[in-house]
C-alpha positions in Angstrom: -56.5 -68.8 -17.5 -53.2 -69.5 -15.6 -51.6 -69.8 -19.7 -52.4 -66.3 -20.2 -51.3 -64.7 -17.5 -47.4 -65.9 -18.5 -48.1 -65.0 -22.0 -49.8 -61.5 -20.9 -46.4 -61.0 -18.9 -44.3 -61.8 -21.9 -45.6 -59.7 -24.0 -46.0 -56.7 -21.7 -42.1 -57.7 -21.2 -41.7 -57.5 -25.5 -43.2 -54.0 -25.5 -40.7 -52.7 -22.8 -38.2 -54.1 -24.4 -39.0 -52.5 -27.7 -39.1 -49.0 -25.6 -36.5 -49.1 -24.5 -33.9 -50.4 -27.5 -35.8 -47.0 -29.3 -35.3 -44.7 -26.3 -33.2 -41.7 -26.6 -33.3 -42.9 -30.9 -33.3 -39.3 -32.9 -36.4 -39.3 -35.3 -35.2 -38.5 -39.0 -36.4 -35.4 -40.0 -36.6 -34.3 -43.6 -37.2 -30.6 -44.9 -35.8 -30.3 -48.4 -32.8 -27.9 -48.8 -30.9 -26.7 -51.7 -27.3 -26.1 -51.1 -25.2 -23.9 -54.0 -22.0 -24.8 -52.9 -19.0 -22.6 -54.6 -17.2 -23.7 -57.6 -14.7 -22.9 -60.2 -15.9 -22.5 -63.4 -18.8 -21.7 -65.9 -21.9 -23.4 -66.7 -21.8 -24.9 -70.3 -25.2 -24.2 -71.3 -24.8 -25.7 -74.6 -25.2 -28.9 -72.8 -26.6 -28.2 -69.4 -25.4 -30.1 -66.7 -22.1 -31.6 -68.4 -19.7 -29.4 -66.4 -17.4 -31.7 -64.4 -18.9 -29.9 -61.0 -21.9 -30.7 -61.1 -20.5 -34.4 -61.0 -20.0 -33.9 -56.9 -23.4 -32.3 -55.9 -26.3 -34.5 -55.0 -29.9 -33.5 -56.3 -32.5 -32.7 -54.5 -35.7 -34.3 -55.3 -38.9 -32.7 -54.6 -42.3 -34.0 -55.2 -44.7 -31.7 -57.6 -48.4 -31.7 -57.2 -51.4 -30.3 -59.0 -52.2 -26.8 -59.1 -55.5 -27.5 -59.6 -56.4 -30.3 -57.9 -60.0 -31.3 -59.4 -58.7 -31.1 -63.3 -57.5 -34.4 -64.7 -54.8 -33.0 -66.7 -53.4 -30.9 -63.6 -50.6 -32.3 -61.8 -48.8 -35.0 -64.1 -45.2 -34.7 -63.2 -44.4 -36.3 -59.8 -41.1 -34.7 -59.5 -38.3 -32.9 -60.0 -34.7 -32.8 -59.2 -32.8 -29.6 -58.5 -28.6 -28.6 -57.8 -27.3 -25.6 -57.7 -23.7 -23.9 -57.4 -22.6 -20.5 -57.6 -19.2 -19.2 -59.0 -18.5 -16.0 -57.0 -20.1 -13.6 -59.8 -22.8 -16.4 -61.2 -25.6 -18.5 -59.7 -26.4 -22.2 -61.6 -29.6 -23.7 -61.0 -29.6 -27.1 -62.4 -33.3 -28.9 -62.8 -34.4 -32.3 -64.5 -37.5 -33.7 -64.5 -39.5 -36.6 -66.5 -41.1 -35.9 -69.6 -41.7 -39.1 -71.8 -44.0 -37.1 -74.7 -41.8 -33.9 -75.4 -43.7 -30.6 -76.8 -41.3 -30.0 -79.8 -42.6 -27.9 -82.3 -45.3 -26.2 -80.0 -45.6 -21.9 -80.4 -45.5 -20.3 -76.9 -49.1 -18.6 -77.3 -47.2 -15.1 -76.5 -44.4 -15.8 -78.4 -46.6 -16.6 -81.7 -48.8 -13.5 -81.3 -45.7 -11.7 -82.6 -45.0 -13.0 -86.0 -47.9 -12.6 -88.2 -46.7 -16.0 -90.0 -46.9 -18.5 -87.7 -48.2 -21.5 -87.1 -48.8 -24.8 -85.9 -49.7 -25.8 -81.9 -50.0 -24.1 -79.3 -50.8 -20.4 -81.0 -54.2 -20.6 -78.8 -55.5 -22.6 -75.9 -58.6 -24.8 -76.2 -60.6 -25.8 -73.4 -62.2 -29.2 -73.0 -65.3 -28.8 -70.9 -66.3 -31.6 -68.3 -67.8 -34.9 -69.8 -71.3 -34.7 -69.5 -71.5 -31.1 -69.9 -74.2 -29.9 -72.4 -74.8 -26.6 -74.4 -78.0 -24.6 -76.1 -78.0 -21.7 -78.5 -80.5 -19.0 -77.1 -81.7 -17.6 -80.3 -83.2 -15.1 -78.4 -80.0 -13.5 -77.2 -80.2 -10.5 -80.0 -77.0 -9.1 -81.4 -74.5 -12.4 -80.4 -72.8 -14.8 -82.6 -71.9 -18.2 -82.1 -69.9 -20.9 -84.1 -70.7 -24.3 -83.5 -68.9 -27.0 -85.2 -67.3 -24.1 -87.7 -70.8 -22.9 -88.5 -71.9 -19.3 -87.6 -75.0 -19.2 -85.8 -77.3 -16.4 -84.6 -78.1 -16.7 -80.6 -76.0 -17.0 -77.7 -74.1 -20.4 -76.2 -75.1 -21.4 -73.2 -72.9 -24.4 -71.0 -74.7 -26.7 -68.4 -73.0 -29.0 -66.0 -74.7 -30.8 -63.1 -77.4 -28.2 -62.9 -75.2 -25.2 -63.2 -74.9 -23.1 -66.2 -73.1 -20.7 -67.8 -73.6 -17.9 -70.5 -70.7 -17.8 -73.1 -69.7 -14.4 -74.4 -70.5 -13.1 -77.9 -68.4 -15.2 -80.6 -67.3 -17.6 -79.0 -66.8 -20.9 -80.7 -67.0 -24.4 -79.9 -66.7 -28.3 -81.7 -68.4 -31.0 -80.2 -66.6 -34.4 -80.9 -68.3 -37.6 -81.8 -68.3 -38.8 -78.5 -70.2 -35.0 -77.1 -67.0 -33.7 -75.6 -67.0 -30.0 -76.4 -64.4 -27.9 -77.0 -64.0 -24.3 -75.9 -61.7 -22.4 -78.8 -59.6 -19.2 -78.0 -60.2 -18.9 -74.4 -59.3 -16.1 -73.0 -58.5 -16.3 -69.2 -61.5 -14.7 -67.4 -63.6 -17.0 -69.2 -61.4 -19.9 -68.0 -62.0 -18.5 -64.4 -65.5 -18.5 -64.9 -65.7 -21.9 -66.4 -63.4 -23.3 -63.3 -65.1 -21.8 -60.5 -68.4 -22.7 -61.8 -67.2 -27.0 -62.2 -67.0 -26.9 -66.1 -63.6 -26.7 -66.6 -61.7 -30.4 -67.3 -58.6 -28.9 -68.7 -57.1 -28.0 -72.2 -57.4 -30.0 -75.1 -54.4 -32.0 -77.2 -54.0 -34.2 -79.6 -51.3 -35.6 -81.7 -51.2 -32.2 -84.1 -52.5 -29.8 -81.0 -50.4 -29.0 -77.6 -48.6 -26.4 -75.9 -45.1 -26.0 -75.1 -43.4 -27.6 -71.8 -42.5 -25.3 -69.3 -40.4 -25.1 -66.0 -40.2 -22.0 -63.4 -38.5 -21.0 -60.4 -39.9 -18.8 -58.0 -38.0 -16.0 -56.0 -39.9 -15.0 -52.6 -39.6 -11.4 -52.1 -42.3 -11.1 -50.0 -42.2 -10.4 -46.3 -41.9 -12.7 -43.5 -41.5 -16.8 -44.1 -44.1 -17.5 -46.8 -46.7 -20.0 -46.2 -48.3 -20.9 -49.4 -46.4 -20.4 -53.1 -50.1 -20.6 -55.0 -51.0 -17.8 -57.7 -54.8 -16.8 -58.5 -57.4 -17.8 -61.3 -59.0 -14.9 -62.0 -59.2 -12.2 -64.8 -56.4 -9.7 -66.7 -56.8 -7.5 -63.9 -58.4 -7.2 -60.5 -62.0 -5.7 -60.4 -62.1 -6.8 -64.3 -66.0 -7.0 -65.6 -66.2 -9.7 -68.2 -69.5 -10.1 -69.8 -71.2 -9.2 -67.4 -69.2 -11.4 -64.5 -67.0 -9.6 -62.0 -63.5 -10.8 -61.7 -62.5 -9.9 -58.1 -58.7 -11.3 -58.5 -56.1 -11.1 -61.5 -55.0 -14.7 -63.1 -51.4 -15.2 -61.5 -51.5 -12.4 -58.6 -49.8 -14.0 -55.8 -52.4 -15.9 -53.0 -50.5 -15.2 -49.9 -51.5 -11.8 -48.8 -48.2 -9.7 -48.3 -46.2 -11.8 -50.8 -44.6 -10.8 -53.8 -42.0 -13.5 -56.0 -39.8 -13.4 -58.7 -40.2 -16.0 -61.3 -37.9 -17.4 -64.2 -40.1 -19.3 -66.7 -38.6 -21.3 -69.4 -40.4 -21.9 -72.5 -39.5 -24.8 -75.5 -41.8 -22.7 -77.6 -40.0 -19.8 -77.0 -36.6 -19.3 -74.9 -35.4 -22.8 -75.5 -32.6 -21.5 -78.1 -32.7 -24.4 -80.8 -33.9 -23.6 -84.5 -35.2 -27.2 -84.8 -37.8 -27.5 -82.2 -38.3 -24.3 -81.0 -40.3 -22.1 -83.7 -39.5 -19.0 -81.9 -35.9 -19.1 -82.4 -36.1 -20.9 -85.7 -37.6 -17.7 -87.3 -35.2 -15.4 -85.4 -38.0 -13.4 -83.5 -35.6 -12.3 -80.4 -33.4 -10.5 -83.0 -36.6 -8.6 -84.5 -37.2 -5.3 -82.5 -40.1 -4.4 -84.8 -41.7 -7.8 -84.3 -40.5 -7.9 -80.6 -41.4 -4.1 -79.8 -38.2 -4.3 -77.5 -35.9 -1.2 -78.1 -32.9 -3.9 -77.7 -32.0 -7.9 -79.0 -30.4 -10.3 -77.5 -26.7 -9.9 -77.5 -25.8 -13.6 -77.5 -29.2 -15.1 -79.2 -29.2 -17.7 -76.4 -31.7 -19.5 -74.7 -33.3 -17.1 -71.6 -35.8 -17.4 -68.8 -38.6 -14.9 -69.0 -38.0 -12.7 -65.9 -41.8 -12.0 -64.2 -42.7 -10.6 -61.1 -46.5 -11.6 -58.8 -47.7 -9.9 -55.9 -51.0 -9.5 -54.5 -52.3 -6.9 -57.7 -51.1 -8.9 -60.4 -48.5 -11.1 -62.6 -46.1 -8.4 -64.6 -43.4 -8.9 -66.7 -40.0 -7.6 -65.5 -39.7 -5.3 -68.8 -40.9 -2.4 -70.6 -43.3 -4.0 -73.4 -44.8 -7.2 -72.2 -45.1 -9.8 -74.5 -46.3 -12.4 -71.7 -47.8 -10.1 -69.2 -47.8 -6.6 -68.1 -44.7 -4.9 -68.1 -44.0 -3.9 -64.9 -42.7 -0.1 -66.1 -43.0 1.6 -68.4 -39.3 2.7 -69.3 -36.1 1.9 -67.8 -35.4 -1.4 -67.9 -33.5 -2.4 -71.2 -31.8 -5.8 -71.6 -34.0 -7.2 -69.0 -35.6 -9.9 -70.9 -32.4 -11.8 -71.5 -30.8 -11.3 -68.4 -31.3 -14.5 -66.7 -29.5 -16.8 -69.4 -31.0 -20.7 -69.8 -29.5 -23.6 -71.6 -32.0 -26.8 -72.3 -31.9 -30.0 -73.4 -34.5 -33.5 -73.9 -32.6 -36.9 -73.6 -33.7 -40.4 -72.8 -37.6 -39.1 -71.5 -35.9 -36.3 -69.2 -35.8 -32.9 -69.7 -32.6 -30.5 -68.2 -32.7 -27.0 -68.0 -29.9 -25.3 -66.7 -30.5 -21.5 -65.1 -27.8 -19.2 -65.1 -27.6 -15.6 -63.2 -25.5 -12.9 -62.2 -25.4 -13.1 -58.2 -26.6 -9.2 -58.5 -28.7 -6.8 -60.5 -29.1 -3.5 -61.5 -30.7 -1.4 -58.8 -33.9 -0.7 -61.0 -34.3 -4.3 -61.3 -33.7 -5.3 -58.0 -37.3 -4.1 -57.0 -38.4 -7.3 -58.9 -35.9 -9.7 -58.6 -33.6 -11.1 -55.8 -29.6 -9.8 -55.1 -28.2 -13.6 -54.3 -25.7 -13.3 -51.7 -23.7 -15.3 -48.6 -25.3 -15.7 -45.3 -29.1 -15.6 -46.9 -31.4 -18.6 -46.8 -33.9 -17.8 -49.8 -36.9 -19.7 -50.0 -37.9 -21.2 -53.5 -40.4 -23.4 -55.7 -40.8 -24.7 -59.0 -43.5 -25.3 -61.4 -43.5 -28.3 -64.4 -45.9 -28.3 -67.1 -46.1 -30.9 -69.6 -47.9 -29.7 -72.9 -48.6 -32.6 -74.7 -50.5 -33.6 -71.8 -52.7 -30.6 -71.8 -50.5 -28.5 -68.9 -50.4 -25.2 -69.3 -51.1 -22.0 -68.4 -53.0 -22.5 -65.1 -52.6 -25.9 -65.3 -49.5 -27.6 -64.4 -47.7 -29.3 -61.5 -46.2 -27.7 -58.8 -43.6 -28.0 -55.4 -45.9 -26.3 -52.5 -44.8 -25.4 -50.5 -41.4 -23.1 -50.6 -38.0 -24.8 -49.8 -34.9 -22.9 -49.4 -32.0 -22.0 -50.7 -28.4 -20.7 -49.5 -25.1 -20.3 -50.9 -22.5 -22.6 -49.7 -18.1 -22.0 -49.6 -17.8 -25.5 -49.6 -17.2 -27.2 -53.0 -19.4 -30.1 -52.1 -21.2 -31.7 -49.3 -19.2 -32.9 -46.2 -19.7 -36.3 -46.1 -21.5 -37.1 -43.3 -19.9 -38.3 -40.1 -19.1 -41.7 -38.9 -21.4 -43.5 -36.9 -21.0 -43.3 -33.1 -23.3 -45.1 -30.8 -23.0 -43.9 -26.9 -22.3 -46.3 -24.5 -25.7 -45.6 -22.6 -27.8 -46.5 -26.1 -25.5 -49.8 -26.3 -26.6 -50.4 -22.5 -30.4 -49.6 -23.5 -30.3 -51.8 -26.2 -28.3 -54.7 -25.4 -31.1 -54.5 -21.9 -33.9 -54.6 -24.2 -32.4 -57.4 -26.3 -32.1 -59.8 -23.5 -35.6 -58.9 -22.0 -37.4 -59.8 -25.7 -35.0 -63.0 -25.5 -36.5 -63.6 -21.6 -40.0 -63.1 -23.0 -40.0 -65.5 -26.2 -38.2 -67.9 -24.3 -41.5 -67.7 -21.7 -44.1 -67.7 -24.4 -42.1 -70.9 -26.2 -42.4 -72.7 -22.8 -45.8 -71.9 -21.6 -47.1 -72.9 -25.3 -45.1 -76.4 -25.0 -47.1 -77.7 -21.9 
């Protein structure tokens, strides 16, 4: 008993010691922050990123997760790394992010819609239903049509999944696999609401000749106050939308966060990406078709672009006049709109780069729906990654939640940070509490020796 009471002394006297060589030590603190610090210059989106300033400006890394957290194929991409820099009448927005299985050759659904001709991936979305799921054909469903493994069949489909089940609409189609997966075709997005919220949903189906195009997005709050969430809903075309007999309550994309509103630039390789090779969009010309596009206006420069949307609480619109991804958000009035925020985009070595690029300010009529960047604002921003080969898309991707911000700097480059000065009262603390845990092992190593 008479050893322990030293020892219990000792390392009472280690623990003090410890306190107090961390007294009065500042805790890190880390809140991710993008800077746009001011350069001279243009961005050279034919090779994004290569510009010689983007050499002295640090990226920002920020972790993604998924946006729907019980899917499998939700929340693949871990990461991604952001710069920007603005040149007194642009903005730059540089991103990169891994992507080892690239979606060339993959239609934006949207994009496809509009040229009778086309082909390939991606021109439709197909669902793969949770393992384990089963389905019947009620025969006695009168006046439906089903097709089940590309045969038509009279009666009705009907999904069950842990004792829940769910009635498929009139012509729908599905393909069980050898191994009873089965596979939802053409889904339209109240009926992947319905088959989410009632646990059927796994995610969307690939393989090596079906996928979807990768995607990236920045959002623009524009909401009020300091947003708290960056989440969009599930939910149907429209709010209040009756869908076979279900009742969608919410519109797929509206914003969550009651009050908030947010731009968002969405880059598409199956549509905006700007190269005839990999992206079919551009490789038949369909931005410089206005009767294929329905746009009253082409794209001056037939570059790549970021397709310019707008959420809110309603709905997800399109910040133009015909709406080719969403709802346009008017009806008239805003020609040129679709190309306005211009994109350059490249895949090298498993990473993707996109590189954003803005005018700093926008037409009054557009500045309902998207941000005027200026000094002396912080601006709070997120992104959103979706890997189509993987089966991301649409709902489904991988996301930063929730916002960071985002100011414009005068400075060039970061100040690099100052030397390291160490008061004279922290030296005192410390050297104390090095000389008391000295004292104490020096009583525990005699008390043990007897």
């Amino acid at each position: 008993m008479r050893k322990k009471i030293p020892l219990l002394i000792a390392l009472v006297a280690m623990l003090f010691s410890i306190m107090l060589a961390f007294e009065n030590v500042p805790l890190a603190q880390s809140f991710p922050t993008i800077v746009a610090y001011k350069v001279v210059g243009s961005a050279n989106l034919a090779n994004p990123g290569s510009c010689s300033f983007w050499n002295d400006i640090p990226w920002v890394n920020l972790s993604l997760t998924a946006n729907i957290p019980n899917a499998p194929t939700s929340g693949l991409t871990h990461y991604i790394l952001v710069k920007a820099a603005w040149n007194g009448s642009d903005i730059f927005v540089l991103v990169k992010w891994p992507a080892p299985n690239p979606a060339f050759g993959a239609w934006s659904a949207a994009a496809g819609a509009l040229y009778p001709s086309a082909t390939g991936p991606g021109l439709f979305r197909i669902i793969e239903l949770m393992p384990g799921a089963t389905y019947k054909l009620l025969t006695n469903c009168t006046g439906y049509v089903s097709i089940v493994n590309g045969k038509s069949e009279s009666g009705r489909l009907a999904f069950s999944y842990k004792g829940v089940t769910v009635l498929a609409p009139n012509d729908t189609q599905i393909q069980v696999l050898s191994n009873g997966i089965i596979l939802f075709y053409h889904s339209l997005r109240p009926m992947e609401y319905i088959l989410y919220c009632n646990g059927l949903f796994y995610g969307y189906y690939t393989n090596s000749t079906w996928y979807y195009p990768d995607r990236v997005a920045m959002m623009w709050y524009m909401g009020t106050g300091t947003p708290t969430m960056d989440g969009m809903n599930i939910g149907g075309k429209y709010p209040g939308q009756v869908y076979d007999g279900y009742n969608l309550s919410v519109a797929g994309g509206s914003f969550k966060m009651p009050g908030g509103a947010a731009n968002i630039w969405m880059w598409v390789s199956g549509a905006t990406w700007n190269n005839a090779t990999y992206d079919p969009a551009f490789k038949v010309h369909l931005w410089a078709n206005e009767s294929l596009t329905g746009l009253p206006y082409t794209d001056p420069d037939c570059g790549g672009f970021a397709v310019p949307l707008y959420t809110n609480n309603t709905n997800m619109y399109e910040v133009d006049c015909t709406g080719i991804w969403y709802t346009p958000v008017q009806s008239s009035g805003l020609n040129g709109s679709l190309f306005m925020i211009r994109t350059g985009a490249k895949w090298c070595n498993g990473y993707w780069t996109v590189e954003y690029v803005r005018s700093l300010t926008v037409p009054s009529n557009i500045a309902k729906y998207e941000p005027q960047i200026t000094l002396n604002t912080t601006y709070y921003v997120a992104f959103a990654v979706w890997q189509g080969r993987e089966g991301e898309t649409l709902l489904d991707k991988s996301i930063v939640t929730p916002f960071v911000t985002l100011s414009l700097s005068t400075a060039s480059h970061p100040t690099p940070p100052p030397p390291l000065v160490i008061s004279p009262t922290l030296m005192t603390v410390t050297v104390v509490g090095v000389v008391v845990a000295v004292v104490a092992l020096a009583i525990i190593w005699i008390v043990y020796r007897k």
